[in-house]
C-alpha angles and dihedrals in degrees: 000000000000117000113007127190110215105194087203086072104057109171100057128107110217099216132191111206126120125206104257134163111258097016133122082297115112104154099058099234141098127156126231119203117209118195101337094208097151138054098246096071092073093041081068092065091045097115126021121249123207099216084054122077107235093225109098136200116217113189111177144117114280108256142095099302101062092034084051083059103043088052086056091049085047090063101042088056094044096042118119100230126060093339128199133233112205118159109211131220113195122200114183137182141087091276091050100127088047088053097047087054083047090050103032089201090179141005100240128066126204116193117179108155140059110032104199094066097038101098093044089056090041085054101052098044086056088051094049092047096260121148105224126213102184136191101225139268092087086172139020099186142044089230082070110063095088094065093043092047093059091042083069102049095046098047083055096045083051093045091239122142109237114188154181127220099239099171103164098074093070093061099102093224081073096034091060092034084058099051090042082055105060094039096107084190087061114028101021113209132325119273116228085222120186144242097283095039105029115198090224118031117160132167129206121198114188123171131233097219119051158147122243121178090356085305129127097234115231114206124207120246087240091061092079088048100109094195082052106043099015122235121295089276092049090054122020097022095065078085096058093042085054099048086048085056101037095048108036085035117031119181089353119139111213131173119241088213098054109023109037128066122188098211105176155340160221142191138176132155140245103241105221118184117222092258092052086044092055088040097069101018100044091223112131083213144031097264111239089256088071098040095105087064101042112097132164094358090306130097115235101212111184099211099133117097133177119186140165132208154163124234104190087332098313110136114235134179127161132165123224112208131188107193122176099240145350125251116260111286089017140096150169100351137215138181132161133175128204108193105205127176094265106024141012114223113210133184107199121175104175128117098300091060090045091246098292122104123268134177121233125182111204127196122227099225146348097272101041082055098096102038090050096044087051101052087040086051083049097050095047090057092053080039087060087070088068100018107032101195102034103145138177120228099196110203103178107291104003135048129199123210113234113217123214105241094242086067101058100078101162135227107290083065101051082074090072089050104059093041087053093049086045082053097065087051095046082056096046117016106184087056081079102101118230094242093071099069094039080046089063090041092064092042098055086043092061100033091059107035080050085060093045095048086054106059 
């Protein structure tokens, strides 16, 4: 079945144009989306872009996930504010990711879903001269590094962009914490730290049940399959691992086989009844792939990670949680502390901070207070260039930065962000810097040893 009209998803336009040389294009580039099985493909088309044609080729199995993302096209089409205007091409059938490398209906290809078989499509669309712009986790497995080892080579040799969706860089808490970081006037250097006192420790706390774009989020049955979507380090943790590396090491290019060790791990599992099972996933049942972790009527998902590590010596340790749901006026949670010689700089997000991130510099001691306060006073006035209304509320050892509103974006946006910036590399490809992809390297590595630790 090629093109298909659900009448549940009023607001799209069913197109039938295909990328060619020489047609109605004039900005180079189209997107094709391959298996939207999470929500973060569509987030991708939450906003338009004017250097990407607005016609988009869906190429996916016919079932809830990619009906789930056409109805969130559909409103973002149909919304009253800003809409957007995305045509839709459908391609259904069980050979649907064959016939999209046959037909080569764009130049760009967005996968957010199933993780297993990510690598292996990534792969492929290099191969086949595809630029790839992929929700994480690119792997789920050491096994796999290889494979993703020689992706990135290829897609440079080819002159393809291949990236990740990183979109937690572009939340200005890190942002700030980044730029504290590296102010040796105002953090020092950073500590090696040990086993007991890490130099890095951070925590993630996501939530099972959601809502994303005003929408209750619905989350497939194969989502709490942890040999299909990975555990909680394997997914979600590759942010935090990036952030570790992109703030205590920016533009660094280290190598995952001589500067990283995965020291040890952890996993538990969130325990979900049936009825909160059926409640965000829609199933009347625990499907037989998940069998071997239902017991007594509960599914046992083994989602939580702990794991430490060293990056060039430097101490880590960082926790990966998968709660049910958030408390009232919360949601999806990070904080992260880099202990230097004169400062620590924290992120914190609990109650106190009334569940939304804030930055905090701490002085070591007493004595190190005002020399730290003063060159912190210093970097926030050459901040206001980029960020006009910074400011620093000082409460005895410790001051927070306060962040203008229009800063805080959130992360939907983030989304935009990330394609935009993709968008400079897709111009001009060797713009991309090395780091990034030994960057990924180093990330995989951890997130999947971690796993493996922890098992």
């Amino acid at each position: 079945m090629r093109f298909i009209v659900v009448g549940a998803v009023a607001g799209l336009v069913f197109c039938t144009g295909l990328y060619l040389k020489g047609g109605e294009l004039v900005t180079g580039a189209r997107l094709i989306v391959v298996d939207p099985g999470h929500f973060h493909a569509a987030l991708v088309q939450k906003e338009m872009y004017p250097w990407l044609a607005k016609q988009v080729s869906v190429y996916a199995p016919l079932g809830p996930d990619v009906l789930d993302y056409l109805n969130r096209i559909a409103q973002f089409n149909s919304r009253g504010e800003h809409p957007t205007a995305w045509e839709i091409e459908l391609h259904t059938g069980p050979d649907f990711f064959e016939r999209m490398l046959r037909e080569r209906a764009g130049n760009v290809i967005v996968l957010a879903g199933r993780n297993r078989p990510k690598i292996a499509r990534i792969r492929a669309s290099v191969e086949a001269g595809l630029n790839i712009l992929a929700d994480k986790p690119w792997i789920i497995t050491s096994a796999e590094m290889p494979t993703l080892e020689r992706v990135l080579t290829e897609a440079g040799q080819k002159g393809l962009v291949a990236y990740d969706i990183m979109t937690e860089r572009y939340e200005i808490t890190a942002i700030l914490q980044r730029e504290l970081v590296n102010d040796e006037g105002v953090f020092g250097r950073l500590t090696s730290g040990n086993a007991e006192e890490p130099a890095i420790s951070a925590k993630s706390v996501h939530h099972l049940m959601k809502q994303v774009a005003g929408t209750p989020l619905r989350r497939p049955a194969w989502f709490f399959d942890v040999n299909e979507a990975g555990e909680g380090l394997a997914d979600v943790g590759t942010h935090v691992v990036d952030l570790v590396q992109w703030t205590a090491f920016p533009d660094k290019m280290l190598d995952y086989k001589t500067d990283v060790r995965v020291l040890s791990g952890r996993h538990w599992p969130t325990v979900i009844p049936q009825s909160d099972f059926q409640k965000v996933t829609g199933e009347p049942a625990f499907p037989r792939s998940l069998e071997a972790h239902v017991h007594d009527g509960n599914l046992q998902y083994f989602c939580n990670n702990f794991v430490h590590y060293t990056v060039e010596g430097i101490h880590v340790k960082l926790d990966i949680l998968w709660n049910w749901e958030a408390p009232p006026r919360a949601g999806d949670m990070y904080e992260a502390s880099f202990r230097g010689t004169k400062a620590r700089v924290e992120i914190r997000q609990g109650p106190q901070q009334q569940y939304r991130p804030e930055l905090y510099v701490v002085a070591n001691s007493v004595s190190l207070k005002a020399e730290v306060f003063a060159e912190l006073r210093r970097k926030v006035e050459n901040l206001q260039k980029a960020y006009p209304g910074l400011a620093i509320y000082e409460d005895g050892s410790e001051a927070r930065i306060v962040i203008p509103e229009k800063f805080r974006v959130g992360h939907e946006a983030h989304f935009a962000q990330v394609t935009n910036r993709f968008f400079d590399y897709l111009k001009a490809p060797r713009t991309m810097p090395a780091w990034e992809n030994t960057n990924m390297l180093v990330k995989y590595f951890i997130t999947t040893k971690g796993v493996e630790l922890s098992q």
